[in-house]
N, C-alpha and C positions, 0 to 999 in steps of 0.2 A: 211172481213178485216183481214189483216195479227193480229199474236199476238206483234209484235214489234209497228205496228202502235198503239194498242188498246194499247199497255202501254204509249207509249208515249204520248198518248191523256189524261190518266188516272192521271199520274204524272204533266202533264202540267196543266189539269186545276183542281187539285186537290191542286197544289199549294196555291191556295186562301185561304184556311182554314187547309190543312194536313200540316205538319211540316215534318214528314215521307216523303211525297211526291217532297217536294221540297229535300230534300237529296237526295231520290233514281233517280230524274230526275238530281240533279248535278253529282251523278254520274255515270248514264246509260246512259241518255238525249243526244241527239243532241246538240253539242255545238252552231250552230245558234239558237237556240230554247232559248236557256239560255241568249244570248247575245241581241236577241230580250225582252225577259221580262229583262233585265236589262238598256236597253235604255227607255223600257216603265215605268221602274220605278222610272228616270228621269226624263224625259218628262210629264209624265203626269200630277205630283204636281205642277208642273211650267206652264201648262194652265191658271188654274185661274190668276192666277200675270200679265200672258204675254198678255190674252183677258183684261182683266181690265184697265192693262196701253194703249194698242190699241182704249179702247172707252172712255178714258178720253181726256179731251178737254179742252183747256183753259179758257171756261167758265162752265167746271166742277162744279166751288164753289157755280154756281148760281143755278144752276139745282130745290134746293126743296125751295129757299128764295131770294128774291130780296134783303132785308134789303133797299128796299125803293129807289132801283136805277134807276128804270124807272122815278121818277122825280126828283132825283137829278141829274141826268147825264144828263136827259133832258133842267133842268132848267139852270143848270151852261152851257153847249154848248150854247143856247139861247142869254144869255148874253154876250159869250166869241165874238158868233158870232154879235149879231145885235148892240151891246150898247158899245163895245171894238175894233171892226171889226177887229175881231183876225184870223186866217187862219193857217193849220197845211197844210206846202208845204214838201211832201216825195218825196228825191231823188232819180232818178234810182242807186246813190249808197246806198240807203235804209238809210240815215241821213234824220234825221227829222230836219226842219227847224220850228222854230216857229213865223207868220209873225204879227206885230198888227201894222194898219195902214199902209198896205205896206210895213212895214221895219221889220228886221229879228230881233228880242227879244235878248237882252244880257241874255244868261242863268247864266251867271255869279252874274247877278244883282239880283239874287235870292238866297238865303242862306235856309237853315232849318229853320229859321223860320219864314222867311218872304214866305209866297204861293203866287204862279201865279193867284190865284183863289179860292174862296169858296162858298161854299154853307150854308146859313144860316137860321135858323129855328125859324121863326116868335113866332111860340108860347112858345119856350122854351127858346130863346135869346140865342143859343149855335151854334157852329158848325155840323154841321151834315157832311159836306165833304168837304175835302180841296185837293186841286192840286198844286204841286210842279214840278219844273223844275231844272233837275241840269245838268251841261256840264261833269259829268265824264262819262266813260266810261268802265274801267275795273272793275271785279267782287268784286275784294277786295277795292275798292273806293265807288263804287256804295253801299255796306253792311255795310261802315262807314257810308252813308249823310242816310240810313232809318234806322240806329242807333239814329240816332239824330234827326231825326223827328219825330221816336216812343218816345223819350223821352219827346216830348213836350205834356205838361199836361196844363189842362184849367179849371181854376174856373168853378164849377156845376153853372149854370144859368147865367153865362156869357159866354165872350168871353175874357177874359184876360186870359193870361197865368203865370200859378202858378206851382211853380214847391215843391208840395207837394204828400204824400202817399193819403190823403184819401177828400172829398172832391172835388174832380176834376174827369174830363172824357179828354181822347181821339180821335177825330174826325176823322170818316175813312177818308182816305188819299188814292192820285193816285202819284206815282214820274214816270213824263217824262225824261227821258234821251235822246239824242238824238238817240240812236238806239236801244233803247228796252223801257217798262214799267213797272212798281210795284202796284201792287193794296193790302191792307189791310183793312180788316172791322172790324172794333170795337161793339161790345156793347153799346147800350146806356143809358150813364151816366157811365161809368166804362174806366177803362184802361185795359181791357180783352183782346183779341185779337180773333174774332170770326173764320174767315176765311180768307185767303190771297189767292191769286193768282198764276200761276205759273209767272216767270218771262216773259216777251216776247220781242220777238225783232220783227225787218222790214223785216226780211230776206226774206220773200216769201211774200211781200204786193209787189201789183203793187204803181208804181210811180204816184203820182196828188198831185196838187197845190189846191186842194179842200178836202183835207179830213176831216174837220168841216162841210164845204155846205153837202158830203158827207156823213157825220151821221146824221144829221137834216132831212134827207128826207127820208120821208116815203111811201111808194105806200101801198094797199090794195091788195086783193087777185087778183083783176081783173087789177094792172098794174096802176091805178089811184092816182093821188097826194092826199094823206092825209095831211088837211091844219095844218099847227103849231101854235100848242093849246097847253099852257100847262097844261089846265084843260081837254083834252081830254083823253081818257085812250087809245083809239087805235091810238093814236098818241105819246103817252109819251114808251106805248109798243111795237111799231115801231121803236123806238129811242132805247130803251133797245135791240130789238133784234136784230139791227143794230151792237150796241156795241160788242154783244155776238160775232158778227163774226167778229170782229176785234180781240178779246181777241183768239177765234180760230185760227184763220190764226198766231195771234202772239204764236202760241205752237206748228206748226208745226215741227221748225225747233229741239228744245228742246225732241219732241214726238218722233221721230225716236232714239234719244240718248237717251231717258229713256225709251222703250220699248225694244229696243236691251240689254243697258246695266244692268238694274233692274233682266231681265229674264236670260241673261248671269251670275248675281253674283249666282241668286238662284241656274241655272243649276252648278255653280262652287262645290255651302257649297253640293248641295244635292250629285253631285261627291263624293266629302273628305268624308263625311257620311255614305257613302257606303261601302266606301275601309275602312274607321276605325271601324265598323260593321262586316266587313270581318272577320277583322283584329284580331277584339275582340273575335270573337269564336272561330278563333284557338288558341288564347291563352288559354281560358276556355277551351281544350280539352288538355291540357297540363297534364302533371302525368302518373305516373303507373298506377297509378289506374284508366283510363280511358279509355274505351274499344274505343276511337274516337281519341287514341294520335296518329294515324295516317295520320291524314286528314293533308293536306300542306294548307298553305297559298291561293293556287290557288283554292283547294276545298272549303274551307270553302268560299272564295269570292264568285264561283257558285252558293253556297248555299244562299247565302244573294242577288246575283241576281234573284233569283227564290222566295225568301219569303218576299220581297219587293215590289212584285206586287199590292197585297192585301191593306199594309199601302197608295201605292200611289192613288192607285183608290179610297180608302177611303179620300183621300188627294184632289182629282180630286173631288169629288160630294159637299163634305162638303165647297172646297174653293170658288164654286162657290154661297155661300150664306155668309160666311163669310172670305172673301177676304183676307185680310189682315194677321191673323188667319192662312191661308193655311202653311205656313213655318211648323207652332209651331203644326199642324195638323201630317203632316208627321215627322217630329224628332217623337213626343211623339209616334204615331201610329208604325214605323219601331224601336225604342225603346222597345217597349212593346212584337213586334215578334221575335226582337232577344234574348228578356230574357225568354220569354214564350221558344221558343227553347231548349235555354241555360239550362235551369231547367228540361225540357223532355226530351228529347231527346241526348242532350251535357254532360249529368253530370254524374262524377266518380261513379263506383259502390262503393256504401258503404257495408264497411267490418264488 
């Protein structure tokens, strides 16, 4: 092996823990070599964020608790359907139509506080889930009426609404729009807010005039009707797993825009971080007294392309246990390498 290759190898993967080494590779090194560990340390912090927004789903929220929707969603469909003969007819232009009796529902005749529908809890004499219908449509309309429907508060062990601080609950809530839906779940007995939903629209549901008959049906593993029961558990859990994938198909269209642009801001700040990291050690090489006030701009960048490998990988193992975490992983860790540097390697001789 030549001795250019063995340096090169030497300096490259010494970078991970040398500080020395990542200097002597910015500036002996191949410059593809540098520009390769500086897209890797990049990319690699922004894996976790980018796999994570990829496998969430928009029934994500349900994943470790139901909060009791396999029979409330059960039980209120049942009713919507057999005792209302209500029917949710989607258009091929992805508007939802709401039909009761044949005829298509004034969404209008529904306000915040009057619901399309509830689900009511025998033994507690409360709400447990309420369904709402409104005819807006834009984002800033739509964040006004579940303004106003989070607001509504209910006497503990009734059903009347009291609009005090303490004393009162919350009843998780669904709002139908005509072309999307909002789900929140409440705590019970509290005005908390446990878990929400993403938002969802029609955009990729196929069109039918049965999408009530549609959730209510349930088949078993072998393709067989399971009868409707709502004391059954693999019929109320058919019903729920039904929903799940309506709640999915409704985050498709949302999941491409927040998997591109989530990973896009991170890849942006980790950018700017880099070049102001650069940035920072040729400043700190500034002075007479500094046997490094030589290094340009473009050097000291190399150098932070090559000593940011090590924070991203560490960025890369740890985000994928704590997810969320991964940002503040990489700042603190490429933080930490560029002042550990700064302090060895970067700093004036003292006189």
């Amino acid at each position: 092996m030549k001795e250019r290759t063995k340096e090169v190898l030497r300096d490259g993967f010494g970078v991970l823990v040398n500080n020395a080494a990542a200097i002597r590779g910015a500036k002996n090194g191949p410059l593809w070599l540098t520009i390769v560990f500086f897209v890797l340390s990049l990319f690699l912090p922004v894996l976790p964020i980018f796999i994570a927004q990829v496998n969430a789903n928009g029934s994500t929220f349900l994943n470790k608790y139901t909060y009791g929707l396999e029979k409330t969603v059960t039980a209120m469909a049942i009713d919507l359907k057999d005792n209302r003969h209500v029917e949710f007819d989607l258009g091929v232009d992805h508007i939802l139509s709401i039909k009761e009796n044949d005829a298509n529902i004034d969404y209008k005749a529904y306000g915040h506080t009057q619901p399309f529908a509830t689900y009511e809890n025998d033994a507690t004499k409360q709400y447990d889930f309420m369904l709402y219908v409104s005819e807006v449509m834009t984002a800033a309309e739509k964040k006004i009426v579940n303004t106003a429907i989070a607001g509504n508060t209910y006497k503990l062990g009734t059903k009347d609404l009291l609009n005090e601080k303490e004393g009162v609950y919350t009843p998780s809530y669904m709002i139908i729009f005509p072309d999307s839906f909002y789900m929140v779940i409440y705590g019970n007995n509290t005005t908390k807010v446990i878990t929400s939903s993403y938002t969802g629209d029609f955009k990729t549901m196929k069109a039918t005039q049965t999408g009530l008959k549609e959730l209510l049906t349930v088949t078993d593993k072998d393709g067989n009707a399971v009868a409707q029961n709502i004391l059954s558990d693999d019929y109320t859990q058919g019903v729920l797993k039904n929903f799940k994938k309506v709640l999915d198909k409704s985050y498709e269209t949302s999941k491409v825009v927040n998997v591109w642009g989530t990973s896009g801001i991170y890849l942006a700040i980790f950018f700017g971080l880099s070049v102001v990291m650069g940035f920072l050690m040729w400043i700190l090489t500034r002075g007479k007294n500094n046997p490094n006030n030589y290094f340009t701009p473009w050097l000291t960048q190399k150098i932070e392309a090559r000593l940011a490998l090590s924070p991203a990988i560490i960025t890369l193992i740890a985000g994928f246990f704590l997810t969320s975490q991964a940002p503040l992983f990489f700042i603190l860790t490429l933080g930490l390498r560029v002042m550990w540097i700064s302090m060895k390697e970067l700093r004036p001789v003292q006189g």
